[in-house]
N, C-alpha and C positions, 0 to 999 in steps of 0.2 A: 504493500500500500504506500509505504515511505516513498520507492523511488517514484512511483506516478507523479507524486508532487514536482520532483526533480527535471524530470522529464517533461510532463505539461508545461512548467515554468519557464524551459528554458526554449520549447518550441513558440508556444504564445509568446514568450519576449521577442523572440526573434521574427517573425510574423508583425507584430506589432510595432518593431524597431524602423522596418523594413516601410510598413504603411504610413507612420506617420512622418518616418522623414520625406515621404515625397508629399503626405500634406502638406508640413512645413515647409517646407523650400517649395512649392506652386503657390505660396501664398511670401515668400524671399522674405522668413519670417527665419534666418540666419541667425549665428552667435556673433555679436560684434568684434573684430577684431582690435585691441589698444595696447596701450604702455605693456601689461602685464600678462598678455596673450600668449601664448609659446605657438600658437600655429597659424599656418595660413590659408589653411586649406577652409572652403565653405562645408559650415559643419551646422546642426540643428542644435539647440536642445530639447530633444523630443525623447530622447531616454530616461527622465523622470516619470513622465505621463503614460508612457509605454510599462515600465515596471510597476506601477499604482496599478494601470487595468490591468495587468498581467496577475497580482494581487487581488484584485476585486474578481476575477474569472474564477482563479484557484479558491478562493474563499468560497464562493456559491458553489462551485462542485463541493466542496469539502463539506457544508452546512447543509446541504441540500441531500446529499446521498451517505455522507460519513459522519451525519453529524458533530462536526469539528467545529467551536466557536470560538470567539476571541470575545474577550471581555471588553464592554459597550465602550468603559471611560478611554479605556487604550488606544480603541478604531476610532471613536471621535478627535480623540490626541492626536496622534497621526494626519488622520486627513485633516485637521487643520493645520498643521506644519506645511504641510503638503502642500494647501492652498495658498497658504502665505508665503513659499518657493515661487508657486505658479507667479504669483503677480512679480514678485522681484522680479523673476525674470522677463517679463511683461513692462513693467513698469519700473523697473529699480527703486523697491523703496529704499528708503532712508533708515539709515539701519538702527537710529533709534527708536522709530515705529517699529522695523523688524524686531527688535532684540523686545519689546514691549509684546506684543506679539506673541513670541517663543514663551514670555513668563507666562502669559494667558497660558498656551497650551502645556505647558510642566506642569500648572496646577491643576488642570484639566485628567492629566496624566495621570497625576499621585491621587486622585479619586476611584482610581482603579482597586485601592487598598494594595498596591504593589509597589512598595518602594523601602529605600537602605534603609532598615531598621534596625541594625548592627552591624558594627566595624569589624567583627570576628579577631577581636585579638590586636586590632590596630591602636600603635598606641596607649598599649595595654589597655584598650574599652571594648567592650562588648553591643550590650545593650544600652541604646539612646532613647533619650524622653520622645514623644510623637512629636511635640513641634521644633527639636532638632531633627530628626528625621525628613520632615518636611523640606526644612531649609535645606539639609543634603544634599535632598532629593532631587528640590529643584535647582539647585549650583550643579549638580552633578549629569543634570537633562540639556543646561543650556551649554555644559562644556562639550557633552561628548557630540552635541548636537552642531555646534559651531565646530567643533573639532574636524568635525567630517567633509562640511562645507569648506571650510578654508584650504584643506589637503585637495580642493578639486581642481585644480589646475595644469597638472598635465595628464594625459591619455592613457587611462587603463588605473592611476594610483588608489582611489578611492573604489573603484570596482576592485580590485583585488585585496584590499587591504578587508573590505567588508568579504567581500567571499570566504579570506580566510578564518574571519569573526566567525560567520555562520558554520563554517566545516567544522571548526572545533565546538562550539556550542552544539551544534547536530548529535558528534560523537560523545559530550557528556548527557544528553539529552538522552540519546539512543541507549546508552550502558548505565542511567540509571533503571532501576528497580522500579518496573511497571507500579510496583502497589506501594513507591513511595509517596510522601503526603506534597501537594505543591497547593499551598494556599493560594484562592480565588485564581488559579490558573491550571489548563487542561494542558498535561505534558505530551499528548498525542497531537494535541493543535499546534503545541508551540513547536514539536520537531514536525509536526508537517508544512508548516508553512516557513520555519526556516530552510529545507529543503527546495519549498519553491523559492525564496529569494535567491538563492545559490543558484537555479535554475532560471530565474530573471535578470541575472544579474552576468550568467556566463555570456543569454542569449544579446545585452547590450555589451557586453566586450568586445562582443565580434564587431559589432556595428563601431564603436568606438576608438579601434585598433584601423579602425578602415581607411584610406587614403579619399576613395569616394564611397559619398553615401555615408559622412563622418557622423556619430552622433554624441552629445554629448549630454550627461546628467543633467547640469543648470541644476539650480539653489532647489527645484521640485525634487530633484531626485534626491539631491545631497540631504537636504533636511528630512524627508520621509524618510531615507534610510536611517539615519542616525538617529530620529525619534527610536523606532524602532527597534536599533541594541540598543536605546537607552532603554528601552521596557524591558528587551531580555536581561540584561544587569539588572535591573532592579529585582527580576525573576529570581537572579541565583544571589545576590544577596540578602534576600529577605529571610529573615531569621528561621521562619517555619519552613523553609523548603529544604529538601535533602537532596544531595546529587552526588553522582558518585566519586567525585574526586576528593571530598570531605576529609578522607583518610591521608591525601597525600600531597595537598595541598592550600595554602590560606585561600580563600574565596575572595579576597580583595585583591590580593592579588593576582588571582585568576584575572580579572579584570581591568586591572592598569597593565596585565599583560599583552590584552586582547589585543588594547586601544594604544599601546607604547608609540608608535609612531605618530596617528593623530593627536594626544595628548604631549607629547614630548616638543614638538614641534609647534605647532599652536604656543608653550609658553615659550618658548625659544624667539620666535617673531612676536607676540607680547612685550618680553623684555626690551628686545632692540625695539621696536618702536615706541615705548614707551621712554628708554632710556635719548632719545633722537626727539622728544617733545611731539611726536604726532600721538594721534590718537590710536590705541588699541585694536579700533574697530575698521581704519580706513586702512584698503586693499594695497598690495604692493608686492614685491619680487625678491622678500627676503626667506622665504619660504627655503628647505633644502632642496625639493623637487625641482625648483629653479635654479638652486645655484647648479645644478648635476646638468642640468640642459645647459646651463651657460657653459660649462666647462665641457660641452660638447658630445654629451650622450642622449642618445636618441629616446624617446618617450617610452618606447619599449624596456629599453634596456631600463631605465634610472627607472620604470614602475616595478617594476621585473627585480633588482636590486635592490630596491626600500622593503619589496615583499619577502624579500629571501632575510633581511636583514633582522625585521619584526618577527618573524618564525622563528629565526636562530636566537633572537631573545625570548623567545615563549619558551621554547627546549632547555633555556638553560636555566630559565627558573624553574621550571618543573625537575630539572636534573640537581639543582640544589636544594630543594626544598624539602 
């Protein structure tokens, strides 16, 4: 039943990559090329809106004959992240509205009754009162979520960087204990539809690796993704759930491992622009995926690189730990 997910996912993405970049471009509805562009090729962003329906198809199969469901506050979370990418990309908001915006839907989110409610040991704590948790909660939805968006800059890095998120989540999903307890969340749903995004997510690489027929995630994609691990982190950190790596590994750091590149990064360009007097939030080429292209390796290669680099750090936390 698992791989269908897989499968379907990554046929409908592809189908769907395919359709709407020739919407988009008959309508020369293009990614702008500027300052902080690394390509030149005319490319869509229609790989957001392609992996969402690809999601919404797989979800109705799955609701409809396997009864598989996702919890109300989390689909609403989402699709509104979702929708608030669409218009950036549409309109560029202002990323104070935007980042206003994101608080809505984190709090939106943490109504799921799904979020950090224990540091497991961090900092010698445990257990946190509710409305630390909260606050966590949502620092920790608008980081991984912006985290995701900002690494979207050159072709293939945030598609692969989430692919390897969900493969390994899959695999701890997959080898927990059917009849363990996962509070207000259904562990057959969450590994079935992390299977589809691995599967929506291969079928926009293709599209996205492409020279023609380029497509690209835009802020729709990036922020529905990263909503997204941000619910499944909230999943393996919340104190009532059990998963199997419990025995052989911190669960928080299962999670700054996932994300070590987008989060690593993300404060790394924080600092320097902060410490250079701009602001935090305004876009620019200090990223490492940039300087790898500036120093003249191909989009393939330096995604390809940052991905092999973030596994060889997963490996070796798991191997010391």
């Amino acid at each position: 039943m698992f791989l269908f997910f897989l499968f379907i996912g990554a046929i409908s993405s592809a189908f769907l990559n395919d359709y709407l970049y020739d919407f988009f471009s008959k309508r020369k509805l293009y990614d702008p090329v500027n300052f902080r562009s690394s390509h030149n090729e005319k490319a869509t962003r229609s790989g957001g809106p392609a992996i969402f329906l690809t999601l919404c198809f797989c979800y109705g199969i799955g609701r409809a004959f396997l009864d598989l469901d996702i919890n109300l506050f989390s689909l609403i979370a989402c699709c509104f992240i979702a929708l608030v990418g669409f218009f950036d990309d549409l309109f560029d908001v202002y990323y104070v509205e935007k980042f206003a915006l994101q608080i809505f839907a984190g709090i939106i989110l943490i109504q799921s009754d799904v979020y950090i409610n224990n540091f497991h040991g961090v900092f010698g704590i445990y257990q946190i009162s509710e409305l630390t948790a909260y606050i966590v909660s949502l620092f920790v939805f608008l980081v991984t979520t912006n985290s995701l968006n900002l690494i979207d800059g050159i072709d293939g890095l945030t598609g692969l960087i989430s692919v390897k998120f969900f493969i390994i989540i899959s695999i701890i999903l997959f080898f927990t204990d059917s009849n363990s307890y996962f509070y207000n969340v259904n562990r057959e749903s969450m590994l079935s539809y992390s299977l589809t995004l691995i599967g929506a997510l291969i079928g926009f690489l293709i599209f996205n690796f492409k020279t023609e027929k380029k497509v690209f995630l835009g802020d729709f994609g990036s922020l529905l993704i990263g909503s997204i691990i941000t619910y499944y982190i909230f999943s393996i950190l919340h104190s009532s759930n059990q998963i199997i790596t419990d025995n052989w590994i911190n669960r928080s750091l299962i999670a700054v491992l996932l994300l070590i590149y987008p989060l690593a990064d993300t404060l790394r360009v924080y600092i320097l622009r902060a410490k250079s007097g701009n602001s935090p939030f305004l876009p620019d080429r200090r990223h490492l995926h940039h300087k790898l292209i500036d120093k003249g390796y191909s989009h393939v290669k330096a995604s390809i690189l940052i991905a092999l680099l973030s596994i060889s750090v997963l490996i070796f936390g798991f191997g010391i730990s």
